[in-house]
OpenMM code with the backbone's topology and positions (N, CA, C; nanometers):
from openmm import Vec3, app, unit

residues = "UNK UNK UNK UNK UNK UNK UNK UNK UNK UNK UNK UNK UNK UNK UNK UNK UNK UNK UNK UNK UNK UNK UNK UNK UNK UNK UNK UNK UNK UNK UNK UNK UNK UNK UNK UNK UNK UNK UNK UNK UNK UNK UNK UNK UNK UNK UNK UNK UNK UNK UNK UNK UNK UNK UNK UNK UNK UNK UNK UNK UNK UNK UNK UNK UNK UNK UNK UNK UNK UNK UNK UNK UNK UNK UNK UNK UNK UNK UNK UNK UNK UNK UNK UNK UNK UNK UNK UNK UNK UNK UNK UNK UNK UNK UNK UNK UNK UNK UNK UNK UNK UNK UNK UNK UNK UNK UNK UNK UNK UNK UNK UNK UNK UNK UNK UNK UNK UNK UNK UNK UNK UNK UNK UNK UNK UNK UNK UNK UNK UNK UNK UNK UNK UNK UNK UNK UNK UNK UNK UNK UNK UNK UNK UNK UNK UNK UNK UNK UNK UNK UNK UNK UNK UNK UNK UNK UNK UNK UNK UNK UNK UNK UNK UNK UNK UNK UNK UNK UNK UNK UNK UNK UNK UNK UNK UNK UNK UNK".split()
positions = [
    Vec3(-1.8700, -0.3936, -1.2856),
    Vec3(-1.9799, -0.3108, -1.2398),
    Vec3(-1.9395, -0.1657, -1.2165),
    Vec3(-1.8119, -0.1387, -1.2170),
    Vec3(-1.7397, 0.0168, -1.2288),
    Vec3(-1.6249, 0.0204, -1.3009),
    Vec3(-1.6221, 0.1363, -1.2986),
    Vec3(-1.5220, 0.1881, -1.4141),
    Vec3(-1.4032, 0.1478, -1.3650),
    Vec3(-1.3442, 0.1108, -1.2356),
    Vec3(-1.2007, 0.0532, -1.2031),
    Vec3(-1.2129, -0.0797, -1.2441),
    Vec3(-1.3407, -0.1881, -1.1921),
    Vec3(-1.3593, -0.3058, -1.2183),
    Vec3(-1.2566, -0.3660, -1.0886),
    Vec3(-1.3347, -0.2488, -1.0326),
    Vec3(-1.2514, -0.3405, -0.8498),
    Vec3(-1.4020, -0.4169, -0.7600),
    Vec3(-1.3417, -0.4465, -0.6609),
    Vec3(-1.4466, -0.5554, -0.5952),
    Vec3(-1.5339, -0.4205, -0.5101),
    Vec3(-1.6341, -0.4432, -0.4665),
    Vec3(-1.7091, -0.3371, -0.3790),
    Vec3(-1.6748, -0.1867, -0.3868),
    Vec3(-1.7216, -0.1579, -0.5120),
    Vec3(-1.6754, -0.0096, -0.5457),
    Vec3(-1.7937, 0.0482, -0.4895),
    Vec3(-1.8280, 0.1516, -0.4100),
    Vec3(-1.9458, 0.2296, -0.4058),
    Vec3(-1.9189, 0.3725, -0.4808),
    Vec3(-1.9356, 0.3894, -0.6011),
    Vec3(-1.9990, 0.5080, -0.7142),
    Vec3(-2.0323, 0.6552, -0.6145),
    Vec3(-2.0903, 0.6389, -0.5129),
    Vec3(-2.1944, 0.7259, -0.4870),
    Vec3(-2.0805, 0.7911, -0.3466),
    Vec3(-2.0129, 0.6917, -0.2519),
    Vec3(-1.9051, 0.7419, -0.1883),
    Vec3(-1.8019, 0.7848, -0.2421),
    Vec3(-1.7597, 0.7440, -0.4018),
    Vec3(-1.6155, 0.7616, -0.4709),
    Vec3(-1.6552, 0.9224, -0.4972),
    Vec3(-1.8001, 0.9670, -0.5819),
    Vec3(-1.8545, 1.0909, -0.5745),
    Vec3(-1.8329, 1.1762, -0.4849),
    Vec3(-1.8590, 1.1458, -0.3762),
    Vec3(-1.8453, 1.2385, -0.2292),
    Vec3(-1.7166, 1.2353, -0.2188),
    Vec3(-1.5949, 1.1441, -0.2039),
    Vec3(-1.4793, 1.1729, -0.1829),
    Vec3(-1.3841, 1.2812, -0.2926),
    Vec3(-1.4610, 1.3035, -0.4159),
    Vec3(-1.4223, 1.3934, -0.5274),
    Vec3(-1.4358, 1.5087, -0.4527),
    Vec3(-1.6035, 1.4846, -0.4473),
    Vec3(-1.6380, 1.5926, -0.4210),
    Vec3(-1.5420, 1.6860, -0.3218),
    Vec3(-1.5733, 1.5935, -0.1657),
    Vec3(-1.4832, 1.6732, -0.0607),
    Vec3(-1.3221, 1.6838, -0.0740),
    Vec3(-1.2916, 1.6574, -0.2028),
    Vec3(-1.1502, 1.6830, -0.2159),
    Vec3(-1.1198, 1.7991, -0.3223),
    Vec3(-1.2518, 1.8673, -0.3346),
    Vec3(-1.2200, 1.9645, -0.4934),
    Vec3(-1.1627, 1.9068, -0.6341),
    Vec3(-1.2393, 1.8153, -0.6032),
    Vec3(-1.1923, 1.6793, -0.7592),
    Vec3(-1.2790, 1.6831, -0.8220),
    Vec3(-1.2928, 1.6224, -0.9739),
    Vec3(-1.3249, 1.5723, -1.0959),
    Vec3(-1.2649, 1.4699, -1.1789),
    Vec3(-1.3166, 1.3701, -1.1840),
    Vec3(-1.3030, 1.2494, -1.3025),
    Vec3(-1.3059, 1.2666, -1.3835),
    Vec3(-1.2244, 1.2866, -1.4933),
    Vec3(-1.2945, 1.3046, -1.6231),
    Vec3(-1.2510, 1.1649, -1.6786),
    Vec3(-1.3527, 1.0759, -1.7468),
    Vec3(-1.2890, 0.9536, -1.7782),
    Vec3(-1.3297, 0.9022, -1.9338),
    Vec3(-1.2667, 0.8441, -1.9881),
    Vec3(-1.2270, 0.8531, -2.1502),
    Vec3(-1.1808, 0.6752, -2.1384),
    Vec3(-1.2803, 0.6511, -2.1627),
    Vec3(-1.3413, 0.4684, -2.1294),
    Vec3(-1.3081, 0.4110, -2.3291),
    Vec3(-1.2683, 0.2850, -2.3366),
    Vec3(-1.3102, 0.2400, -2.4494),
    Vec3(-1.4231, 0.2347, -2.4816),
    Vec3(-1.4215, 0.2584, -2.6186),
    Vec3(-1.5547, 0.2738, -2.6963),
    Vec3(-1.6512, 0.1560, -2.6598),
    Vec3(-1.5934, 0.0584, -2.6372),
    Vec3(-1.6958, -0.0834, -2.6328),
    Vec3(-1.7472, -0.0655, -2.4785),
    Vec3(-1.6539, 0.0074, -2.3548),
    Vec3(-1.7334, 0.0256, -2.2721),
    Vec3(-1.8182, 0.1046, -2.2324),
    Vec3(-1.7805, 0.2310, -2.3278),
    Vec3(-1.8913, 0.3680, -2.2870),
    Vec3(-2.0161, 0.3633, -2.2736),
    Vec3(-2.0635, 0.2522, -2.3760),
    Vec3(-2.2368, 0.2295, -2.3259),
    Vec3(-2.2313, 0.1945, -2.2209),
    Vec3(-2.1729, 0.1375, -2.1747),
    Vec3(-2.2192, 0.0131, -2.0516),
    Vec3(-2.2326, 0.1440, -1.9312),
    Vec3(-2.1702, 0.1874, -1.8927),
    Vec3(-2.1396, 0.3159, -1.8030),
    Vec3(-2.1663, 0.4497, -1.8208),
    Vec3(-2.2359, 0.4481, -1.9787),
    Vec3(-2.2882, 0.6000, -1.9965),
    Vec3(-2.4057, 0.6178, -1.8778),
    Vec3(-2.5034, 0.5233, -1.8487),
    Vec3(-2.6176, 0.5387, -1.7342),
    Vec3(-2.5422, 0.5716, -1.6320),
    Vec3(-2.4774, 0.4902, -1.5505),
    Vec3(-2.3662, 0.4933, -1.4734),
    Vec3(-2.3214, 0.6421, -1.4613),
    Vec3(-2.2675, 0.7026, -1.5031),
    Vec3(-2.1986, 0.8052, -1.4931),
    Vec3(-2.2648, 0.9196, -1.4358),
    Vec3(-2.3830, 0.9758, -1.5622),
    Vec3(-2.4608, 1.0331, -1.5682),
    Vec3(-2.5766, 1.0558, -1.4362),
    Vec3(-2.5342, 0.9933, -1.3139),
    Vec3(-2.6232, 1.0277, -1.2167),
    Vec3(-2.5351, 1.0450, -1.0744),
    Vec3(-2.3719, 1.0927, -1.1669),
    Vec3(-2.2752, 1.1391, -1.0347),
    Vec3(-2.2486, 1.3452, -1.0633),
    Vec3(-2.2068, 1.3365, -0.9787),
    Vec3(-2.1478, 1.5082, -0.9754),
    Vec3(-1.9834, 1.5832, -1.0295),
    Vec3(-1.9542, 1.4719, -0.9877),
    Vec3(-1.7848, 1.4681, -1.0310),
    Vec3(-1.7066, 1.4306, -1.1394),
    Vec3(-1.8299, 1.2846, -1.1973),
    Vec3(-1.7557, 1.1990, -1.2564),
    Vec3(-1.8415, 1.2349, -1.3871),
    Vec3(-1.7017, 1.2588, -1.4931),
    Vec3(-1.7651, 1.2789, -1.6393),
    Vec3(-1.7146, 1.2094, -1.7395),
    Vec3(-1.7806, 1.1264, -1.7708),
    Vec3(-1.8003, 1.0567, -1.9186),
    Vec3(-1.6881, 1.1702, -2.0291),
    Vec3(-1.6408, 1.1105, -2.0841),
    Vec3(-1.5606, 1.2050, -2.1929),
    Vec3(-1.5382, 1.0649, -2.3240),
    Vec3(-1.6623, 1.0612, -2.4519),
    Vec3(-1.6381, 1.0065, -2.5556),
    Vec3(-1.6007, 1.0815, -2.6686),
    Vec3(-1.5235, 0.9957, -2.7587),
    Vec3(-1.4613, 1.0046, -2.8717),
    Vec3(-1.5700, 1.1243, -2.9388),
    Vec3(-1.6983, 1.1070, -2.9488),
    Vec3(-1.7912, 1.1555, -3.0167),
    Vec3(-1.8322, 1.3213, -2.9542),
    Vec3(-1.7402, 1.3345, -2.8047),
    Vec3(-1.7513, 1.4724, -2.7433),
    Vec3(-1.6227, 1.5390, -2.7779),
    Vec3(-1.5260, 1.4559, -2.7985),
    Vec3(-1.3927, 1.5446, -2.8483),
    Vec3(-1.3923, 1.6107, -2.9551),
    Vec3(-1.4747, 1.4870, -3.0652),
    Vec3(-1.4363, 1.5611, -3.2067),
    Vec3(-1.5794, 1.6563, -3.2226),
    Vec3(-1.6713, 1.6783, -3.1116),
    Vec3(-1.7510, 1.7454, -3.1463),
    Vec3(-1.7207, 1.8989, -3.1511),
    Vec3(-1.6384, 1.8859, -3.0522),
    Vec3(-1.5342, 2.0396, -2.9943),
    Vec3(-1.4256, 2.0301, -3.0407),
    Vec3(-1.4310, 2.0012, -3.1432),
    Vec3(-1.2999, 2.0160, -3.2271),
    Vec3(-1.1278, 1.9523, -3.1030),
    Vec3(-1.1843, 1.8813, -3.0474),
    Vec3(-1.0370, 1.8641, -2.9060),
    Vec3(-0.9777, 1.7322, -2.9525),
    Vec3(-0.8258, 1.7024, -2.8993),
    Vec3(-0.7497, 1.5652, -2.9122),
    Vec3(-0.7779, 1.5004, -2.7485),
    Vec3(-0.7821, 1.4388, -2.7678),
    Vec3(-0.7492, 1.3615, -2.6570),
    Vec3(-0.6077, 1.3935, -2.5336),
    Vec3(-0.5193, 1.4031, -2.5832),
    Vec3(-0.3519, 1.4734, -2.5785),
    Vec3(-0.4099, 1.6362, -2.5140),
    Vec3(-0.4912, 1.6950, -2.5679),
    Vec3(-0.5362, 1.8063, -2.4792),
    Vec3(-0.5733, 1.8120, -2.3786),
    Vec3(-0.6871, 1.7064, -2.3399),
    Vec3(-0.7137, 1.6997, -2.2100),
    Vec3(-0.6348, 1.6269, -2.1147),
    Vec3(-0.5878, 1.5882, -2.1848),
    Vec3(-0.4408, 1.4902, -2.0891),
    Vec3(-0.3482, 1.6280, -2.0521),
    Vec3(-0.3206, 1.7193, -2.1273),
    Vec3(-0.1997, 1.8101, -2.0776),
    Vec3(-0.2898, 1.8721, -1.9766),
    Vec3(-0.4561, 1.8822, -1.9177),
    Vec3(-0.4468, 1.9816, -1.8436),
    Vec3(-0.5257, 1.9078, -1.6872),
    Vec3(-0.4846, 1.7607, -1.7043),
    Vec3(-0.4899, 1.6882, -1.5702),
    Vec3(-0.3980, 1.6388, -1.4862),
    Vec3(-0.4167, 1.6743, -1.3254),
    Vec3(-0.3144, 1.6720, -1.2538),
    Vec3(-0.2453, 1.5166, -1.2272),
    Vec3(-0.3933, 1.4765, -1.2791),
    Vec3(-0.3069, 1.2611, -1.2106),
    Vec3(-0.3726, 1.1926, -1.3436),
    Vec3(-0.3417, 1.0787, -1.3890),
    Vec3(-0.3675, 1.0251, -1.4721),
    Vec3(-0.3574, 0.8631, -1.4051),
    Vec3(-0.5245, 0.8022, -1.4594),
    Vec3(-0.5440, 0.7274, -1.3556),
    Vec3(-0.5860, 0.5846, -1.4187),
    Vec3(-0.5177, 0.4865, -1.4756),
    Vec3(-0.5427, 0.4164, -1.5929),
    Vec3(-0.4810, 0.2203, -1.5269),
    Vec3(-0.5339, 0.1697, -1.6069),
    Vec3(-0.5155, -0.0012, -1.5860),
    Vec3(-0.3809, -0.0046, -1.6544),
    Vec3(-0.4104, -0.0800, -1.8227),
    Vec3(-0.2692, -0.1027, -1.8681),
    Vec3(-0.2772, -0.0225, -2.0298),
    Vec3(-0.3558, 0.0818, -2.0218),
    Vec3(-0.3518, 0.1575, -2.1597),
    Vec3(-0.2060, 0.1968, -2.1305),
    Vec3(-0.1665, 0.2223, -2.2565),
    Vec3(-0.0138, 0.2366, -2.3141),
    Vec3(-0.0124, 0.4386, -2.2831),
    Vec3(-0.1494, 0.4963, -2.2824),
    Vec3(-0.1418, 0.6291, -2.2946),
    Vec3(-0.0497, 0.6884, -2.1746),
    Vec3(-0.0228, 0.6130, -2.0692),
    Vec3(0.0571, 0.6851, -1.9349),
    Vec3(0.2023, 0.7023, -2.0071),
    Vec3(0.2489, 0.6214, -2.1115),
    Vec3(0.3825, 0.6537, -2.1358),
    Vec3(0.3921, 0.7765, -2.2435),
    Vec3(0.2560, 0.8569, -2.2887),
    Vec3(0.2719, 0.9668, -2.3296),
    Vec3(0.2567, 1.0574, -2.1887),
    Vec3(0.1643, 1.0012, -2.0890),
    Vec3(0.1570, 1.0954, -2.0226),
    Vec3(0.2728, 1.1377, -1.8987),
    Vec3(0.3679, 1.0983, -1.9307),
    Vec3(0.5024, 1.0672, -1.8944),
    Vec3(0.5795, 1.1856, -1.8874),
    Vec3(0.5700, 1.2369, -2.0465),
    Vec3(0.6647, 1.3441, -2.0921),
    Vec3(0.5759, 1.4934, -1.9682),
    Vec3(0.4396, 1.4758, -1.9108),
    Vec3(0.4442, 1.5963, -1.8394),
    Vec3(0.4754, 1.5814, -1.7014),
    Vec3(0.5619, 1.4557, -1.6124),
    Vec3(0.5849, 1.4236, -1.5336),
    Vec3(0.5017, 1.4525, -1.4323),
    Vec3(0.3813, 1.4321, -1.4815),
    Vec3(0.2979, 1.4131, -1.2803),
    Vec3(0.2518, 1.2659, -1.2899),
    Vec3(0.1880, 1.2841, -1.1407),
    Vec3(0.1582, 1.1667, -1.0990),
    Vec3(0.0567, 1.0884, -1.1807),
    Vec3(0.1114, 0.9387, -1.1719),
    Vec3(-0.0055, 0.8375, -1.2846),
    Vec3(-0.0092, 0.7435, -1.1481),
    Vec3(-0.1584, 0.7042, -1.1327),
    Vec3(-0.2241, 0.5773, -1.0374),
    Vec3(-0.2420, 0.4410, -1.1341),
    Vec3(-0.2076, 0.3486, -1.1119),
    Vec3(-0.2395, 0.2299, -1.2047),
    Vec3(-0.3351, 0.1082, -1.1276),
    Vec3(-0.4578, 0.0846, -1.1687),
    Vec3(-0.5462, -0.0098, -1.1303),
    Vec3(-0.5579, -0.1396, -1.1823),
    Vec3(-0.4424, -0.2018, -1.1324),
    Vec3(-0.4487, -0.3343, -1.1989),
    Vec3(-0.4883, -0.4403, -1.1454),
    Vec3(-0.6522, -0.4306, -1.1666),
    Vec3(-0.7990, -0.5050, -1.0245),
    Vec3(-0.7529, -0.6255, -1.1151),
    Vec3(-0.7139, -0.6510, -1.2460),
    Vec3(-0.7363, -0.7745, -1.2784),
    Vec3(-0.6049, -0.8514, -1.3911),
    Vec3(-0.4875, -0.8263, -1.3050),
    Vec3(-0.3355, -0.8163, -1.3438),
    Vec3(-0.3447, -0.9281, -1.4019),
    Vec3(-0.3472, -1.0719, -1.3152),
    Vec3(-0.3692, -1.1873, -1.3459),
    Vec3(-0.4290, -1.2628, -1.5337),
    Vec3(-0.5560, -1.2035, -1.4910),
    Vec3(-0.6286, -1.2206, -1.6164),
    Vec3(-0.5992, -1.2057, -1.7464),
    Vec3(-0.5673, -1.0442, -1.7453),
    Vec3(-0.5177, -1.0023, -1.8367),
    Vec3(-0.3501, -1.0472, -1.8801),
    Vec3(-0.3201, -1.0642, -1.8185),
    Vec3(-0.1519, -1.0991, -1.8461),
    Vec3(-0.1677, -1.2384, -1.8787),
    Vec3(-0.2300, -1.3339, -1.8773),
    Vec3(-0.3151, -1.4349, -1.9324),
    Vec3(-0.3743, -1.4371, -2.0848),
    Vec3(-0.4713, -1.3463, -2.0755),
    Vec3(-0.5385, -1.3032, -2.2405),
    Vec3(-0.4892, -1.2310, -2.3403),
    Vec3(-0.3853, -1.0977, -2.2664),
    Vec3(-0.3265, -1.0466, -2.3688),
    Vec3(-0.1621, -1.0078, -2.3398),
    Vec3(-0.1926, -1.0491, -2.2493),
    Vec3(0.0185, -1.0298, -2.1999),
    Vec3(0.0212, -0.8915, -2.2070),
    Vec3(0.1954, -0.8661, -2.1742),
    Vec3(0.2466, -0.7297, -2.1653),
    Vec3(0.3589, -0.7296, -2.2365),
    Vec3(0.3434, -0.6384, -2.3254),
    Vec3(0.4400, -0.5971, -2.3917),
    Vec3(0.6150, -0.5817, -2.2740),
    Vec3(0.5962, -0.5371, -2.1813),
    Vec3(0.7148, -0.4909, -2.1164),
    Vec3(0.6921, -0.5387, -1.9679),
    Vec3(0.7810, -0.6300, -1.9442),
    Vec3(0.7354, -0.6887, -1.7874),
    Vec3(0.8948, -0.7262, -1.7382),
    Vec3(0.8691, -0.6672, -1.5576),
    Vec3(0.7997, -0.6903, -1.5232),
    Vec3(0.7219, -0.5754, -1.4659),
    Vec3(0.5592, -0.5447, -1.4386),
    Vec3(0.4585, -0.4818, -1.4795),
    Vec3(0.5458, -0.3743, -1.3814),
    Vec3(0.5236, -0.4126, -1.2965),
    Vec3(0.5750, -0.3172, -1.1494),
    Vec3(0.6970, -0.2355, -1.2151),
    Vec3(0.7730, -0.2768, -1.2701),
    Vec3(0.9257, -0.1956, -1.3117),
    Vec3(0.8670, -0.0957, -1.3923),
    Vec3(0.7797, -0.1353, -1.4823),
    Vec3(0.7367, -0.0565, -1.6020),
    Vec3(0.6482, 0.0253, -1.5866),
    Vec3(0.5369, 0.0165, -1.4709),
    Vec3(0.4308, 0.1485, -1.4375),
    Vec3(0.4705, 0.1585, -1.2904),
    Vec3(0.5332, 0.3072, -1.2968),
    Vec3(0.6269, 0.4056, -1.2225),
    Vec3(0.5326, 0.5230, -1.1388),
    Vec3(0.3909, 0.4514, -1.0561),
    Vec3(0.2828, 0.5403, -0.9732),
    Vec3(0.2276, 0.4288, -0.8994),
    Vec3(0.1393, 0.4911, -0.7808),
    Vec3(0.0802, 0.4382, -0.6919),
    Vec3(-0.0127, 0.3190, -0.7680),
    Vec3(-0.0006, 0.1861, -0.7239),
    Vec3(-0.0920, 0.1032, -0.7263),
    Vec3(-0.2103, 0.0670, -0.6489),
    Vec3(-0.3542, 0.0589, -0.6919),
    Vec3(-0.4698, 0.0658, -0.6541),
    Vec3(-0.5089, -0.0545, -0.6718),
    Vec3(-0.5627, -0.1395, -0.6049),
    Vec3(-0.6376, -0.2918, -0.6148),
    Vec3(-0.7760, -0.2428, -0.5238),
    Vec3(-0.8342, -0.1164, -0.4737),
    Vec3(-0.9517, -0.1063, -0.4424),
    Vec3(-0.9888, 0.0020, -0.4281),
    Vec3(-1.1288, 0.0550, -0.4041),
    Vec3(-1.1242, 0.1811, -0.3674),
    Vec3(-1.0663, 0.2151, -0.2427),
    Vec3(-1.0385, 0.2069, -0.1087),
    Vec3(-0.9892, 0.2975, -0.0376),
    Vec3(-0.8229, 0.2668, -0.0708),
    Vec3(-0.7459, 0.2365, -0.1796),
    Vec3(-0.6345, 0.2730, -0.2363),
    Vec3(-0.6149, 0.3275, -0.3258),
    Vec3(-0.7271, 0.3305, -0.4045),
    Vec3(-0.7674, 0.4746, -0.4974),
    Vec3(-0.7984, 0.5873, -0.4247),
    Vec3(-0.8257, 0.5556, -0.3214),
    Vec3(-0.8716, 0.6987, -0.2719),
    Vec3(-0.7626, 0.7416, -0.2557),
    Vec3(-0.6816, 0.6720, -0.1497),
    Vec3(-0.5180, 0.7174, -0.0870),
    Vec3(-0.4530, 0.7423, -0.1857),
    Vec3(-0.4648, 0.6639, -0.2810),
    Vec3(-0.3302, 0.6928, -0.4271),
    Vec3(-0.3721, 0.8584, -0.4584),
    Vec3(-0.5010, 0.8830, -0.4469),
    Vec3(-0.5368, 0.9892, -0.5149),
    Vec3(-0.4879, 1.1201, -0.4282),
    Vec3(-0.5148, 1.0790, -0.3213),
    Vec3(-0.4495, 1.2007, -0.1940),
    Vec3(-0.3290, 1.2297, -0.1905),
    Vec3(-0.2505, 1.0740, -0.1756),
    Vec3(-0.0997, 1.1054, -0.2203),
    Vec3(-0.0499, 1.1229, -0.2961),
    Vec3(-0.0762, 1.1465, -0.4301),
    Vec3(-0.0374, 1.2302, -0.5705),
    Vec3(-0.0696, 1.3756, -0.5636),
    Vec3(-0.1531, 1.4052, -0.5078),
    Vec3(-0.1802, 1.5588, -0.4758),
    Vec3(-0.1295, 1.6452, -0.4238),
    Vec3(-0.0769, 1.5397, -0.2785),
    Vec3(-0.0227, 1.6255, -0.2025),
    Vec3(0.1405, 1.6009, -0.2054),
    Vec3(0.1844, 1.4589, -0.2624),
    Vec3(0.3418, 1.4564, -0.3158),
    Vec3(0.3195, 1.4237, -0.4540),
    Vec3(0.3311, 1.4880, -0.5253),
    Vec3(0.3484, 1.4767, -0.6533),
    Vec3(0.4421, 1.3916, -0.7232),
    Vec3(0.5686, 1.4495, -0.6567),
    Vec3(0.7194, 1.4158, -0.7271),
    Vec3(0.7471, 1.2833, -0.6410),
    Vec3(0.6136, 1.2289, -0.5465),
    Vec3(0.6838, 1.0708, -0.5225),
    Vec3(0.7555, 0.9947, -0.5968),
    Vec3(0.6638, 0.9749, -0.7129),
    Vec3(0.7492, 0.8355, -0.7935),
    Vec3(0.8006, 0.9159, -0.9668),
    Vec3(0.8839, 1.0148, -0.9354),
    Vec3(0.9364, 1.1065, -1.0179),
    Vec3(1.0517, 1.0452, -1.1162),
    Vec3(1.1524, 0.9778, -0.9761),
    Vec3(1.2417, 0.9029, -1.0008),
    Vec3(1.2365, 0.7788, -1.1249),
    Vec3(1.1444, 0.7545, -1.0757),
    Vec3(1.0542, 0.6186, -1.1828),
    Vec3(1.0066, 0.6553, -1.2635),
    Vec3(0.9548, 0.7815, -1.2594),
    Vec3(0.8791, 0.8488, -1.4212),
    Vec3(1.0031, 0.8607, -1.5402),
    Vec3(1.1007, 0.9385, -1.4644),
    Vec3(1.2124, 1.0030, -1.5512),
    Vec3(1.3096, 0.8527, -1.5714),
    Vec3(1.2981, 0.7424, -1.5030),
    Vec3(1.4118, 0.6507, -1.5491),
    Vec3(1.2891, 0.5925, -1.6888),
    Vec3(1.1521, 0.5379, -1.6427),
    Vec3(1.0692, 0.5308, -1.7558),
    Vec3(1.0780, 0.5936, -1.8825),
    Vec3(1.0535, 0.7348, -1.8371),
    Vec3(1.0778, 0.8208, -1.9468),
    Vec3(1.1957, 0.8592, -2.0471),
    Vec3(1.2603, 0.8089, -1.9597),
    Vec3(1.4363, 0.8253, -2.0468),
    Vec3(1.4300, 0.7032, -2.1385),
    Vec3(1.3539, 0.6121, -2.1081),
    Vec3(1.3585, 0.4707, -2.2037),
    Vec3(1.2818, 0.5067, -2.3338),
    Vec3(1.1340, 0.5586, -2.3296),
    Vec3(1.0533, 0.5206, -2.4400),
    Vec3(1.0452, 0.6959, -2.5015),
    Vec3(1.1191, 0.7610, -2.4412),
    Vec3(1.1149, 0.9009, -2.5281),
    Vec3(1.2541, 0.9434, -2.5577),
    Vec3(1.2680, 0.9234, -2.7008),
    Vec3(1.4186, 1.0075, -2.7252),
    Vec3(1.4178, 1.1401, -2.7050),
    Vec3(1.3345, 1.1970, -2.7400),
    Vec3(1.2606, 1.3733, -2.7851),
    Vec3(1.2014, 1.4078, -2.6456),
    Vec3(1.2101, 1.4600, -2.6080),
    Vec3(1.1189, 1.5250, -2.4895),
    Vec3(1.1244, 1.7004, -2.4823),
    Vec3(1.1049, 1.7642, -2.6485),
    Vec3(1.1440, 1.8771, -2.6241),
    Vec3(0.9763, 1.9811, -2.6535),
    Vec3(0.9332, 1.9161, -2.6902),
    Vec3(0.8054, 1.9961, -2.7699),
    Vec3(0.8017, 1.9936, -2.9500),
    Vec3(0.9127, 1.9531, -3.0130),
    Vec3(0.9309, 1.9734, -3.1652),
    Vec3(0.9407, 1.8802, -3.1915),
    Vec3(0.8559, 1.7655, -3.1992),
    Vec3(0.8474, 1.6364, -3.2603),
    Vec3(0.7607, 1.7196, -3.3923),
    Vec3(0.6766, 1.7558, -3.4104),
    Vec3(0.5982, 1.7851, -3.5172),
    Vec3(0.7065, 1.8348, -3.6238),
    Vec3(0.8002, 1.9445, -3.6049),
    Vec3(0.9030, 2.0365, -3.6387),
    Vec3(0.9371, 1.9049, -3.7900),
    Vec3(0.9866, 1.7733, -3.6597),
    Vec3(1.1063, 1.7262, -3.7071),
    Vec3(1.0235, 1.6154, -3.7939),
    Vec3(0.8939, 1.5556, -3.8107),
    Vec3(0.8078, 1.5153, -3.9045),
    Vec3(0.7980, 1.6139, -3.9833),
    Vec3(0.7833, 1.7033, -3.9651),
    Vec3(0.7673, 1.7818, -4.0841),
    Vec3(0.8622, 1.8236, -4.1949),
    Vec3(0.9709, 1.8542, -4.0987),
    Vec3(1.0804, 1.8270, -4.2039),
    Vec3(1.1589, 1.7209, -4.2749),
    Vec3(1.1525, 1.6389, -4.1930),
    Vec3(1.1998, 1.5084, -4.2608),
    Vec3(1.0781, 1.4679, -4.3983),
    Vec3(0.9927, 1.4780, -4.3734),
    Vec3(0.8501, 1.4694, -4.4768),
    Vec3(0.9142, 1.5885, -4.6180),
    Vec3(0.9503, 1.7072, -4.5625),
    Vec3(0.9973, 1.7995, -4.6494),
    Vec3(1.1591, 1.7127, -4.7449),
    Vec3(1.2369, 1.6849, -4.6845),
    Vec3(1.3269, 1.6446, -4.7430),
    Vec3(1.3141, 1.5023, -4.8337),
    Vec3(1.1983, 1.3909, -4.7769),
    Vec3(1.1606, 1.3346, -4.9057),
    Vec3(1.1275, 1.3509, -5.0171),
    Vec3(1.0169, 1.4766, -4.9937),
    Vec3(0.9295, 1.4991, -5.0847),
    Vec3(1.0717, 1.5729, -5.1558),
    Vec3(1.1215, 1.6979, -5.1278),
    Vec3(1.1745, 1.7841, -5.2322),
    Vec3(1.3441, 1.7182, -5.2423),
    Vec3(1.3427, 1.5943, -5.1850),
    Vec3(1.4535, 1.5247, -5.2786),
    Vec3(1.4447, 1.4265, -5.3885),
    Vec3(1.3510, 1.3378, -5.3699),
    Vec3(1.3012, 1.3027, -5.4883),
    Vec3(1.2692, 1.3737, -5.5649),
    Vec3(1.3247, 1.3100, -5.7219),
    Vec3(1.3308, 1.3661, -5.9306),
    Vec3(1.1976, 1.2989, -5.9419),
    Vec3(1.1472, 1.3995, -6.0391),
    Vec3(0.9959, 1.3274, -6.0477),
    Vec3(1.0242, 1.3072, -6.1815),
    Vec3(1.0174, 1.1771, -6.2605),
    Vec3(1.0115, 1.2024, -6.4046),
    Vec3(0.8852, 1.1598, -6.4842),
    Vec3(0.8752, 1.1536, -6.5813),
    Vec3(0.7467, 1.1607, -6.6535),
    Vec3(0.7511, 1.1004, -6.7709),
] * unit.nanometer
topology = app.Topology()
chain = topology.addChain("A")
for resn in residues:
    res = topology.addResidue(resn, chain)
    for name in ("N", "CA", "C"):
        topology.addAtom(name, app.Element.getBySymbol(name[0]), res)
């Protein structure tokens, strides 16, 4: 019934607590759920819907709006281990750990070792997770950077550089014959 898929979420207090904190949601839902919550959304102040179909309308990546948010606030999408390389704070809502580790497992367990930020099982621990990332950032830093040292060799900015050149040295080492 909300976008965390926690028990007794009230929408309309999570709004006001944005609000009185100088916050914004911006949230980037799977495609299969965006209908369900496009109504939903659309009658808060804070909280904004962000679909696939608004990125590429503005020409934007996804990876863009990720570089210019302070917390990153996600269940078990894989995207926190890109959002890694800018070391702030990530909240993880895992309302339904059980289930899912049931239906689709985890690649890397155990879960806790592997997502390195405040855990949320409701709203007033979303709320707190959200306060305490704000105001300590570099809490679980330690855990980002031992994370991060695992699933990123590169952490420099020139990954593109080095696709590109390696792409260059296939192409103009291969003899083309005819």
């Amino acid at each position: 019934e909300n976008i965390f898929g926690m028990d007794c979420f009230d929408d309309s207090q999570f709004d006001s607590f944005l609000q009185s904190n100088n916050c914004i949601l911006v949230v980037k839902l799977h495609p299969a759920e965006q209908a369900f919550f496009n109504e939903k959304i659309k009658s808060t102040d804070n909280i904004f819907l962000l679909g696939d179909h608004i990125l590429a309308s503005h020409g934007v990546d996804l990876y863009e709006v990720l570089n210019s948010t302070d917390i990153l606030i996600t269940d078990y999408s894989s995207v926190f281990f890109d959002f890694l390389l800018l070391d702030r704070p990530i909240v993880f809502t895992p309302t339904d750990i059980d289930t899912y580790c049931e239906r689709r497992g985890f690649l890397l367990e155990p879960y806790d070792k592997w997502t390195p930020g405040e855990k949320a099982l409701d709203q007033i621990d979303l709320e707190s997770a959200i306060i305490e990332s704000l105001l300590n950032p570099s809490k679980h830093a330690e855990s980002r950077q031992e994370i991060r040292s695992v699933v990123h060799h590169f952490k420099d900015g020139n990954s593109s550089e080095r696709v590109w050149n390696l792409i260059e040295n296939i192409v103009f080492q291969k003899r083309i014959v005819v």
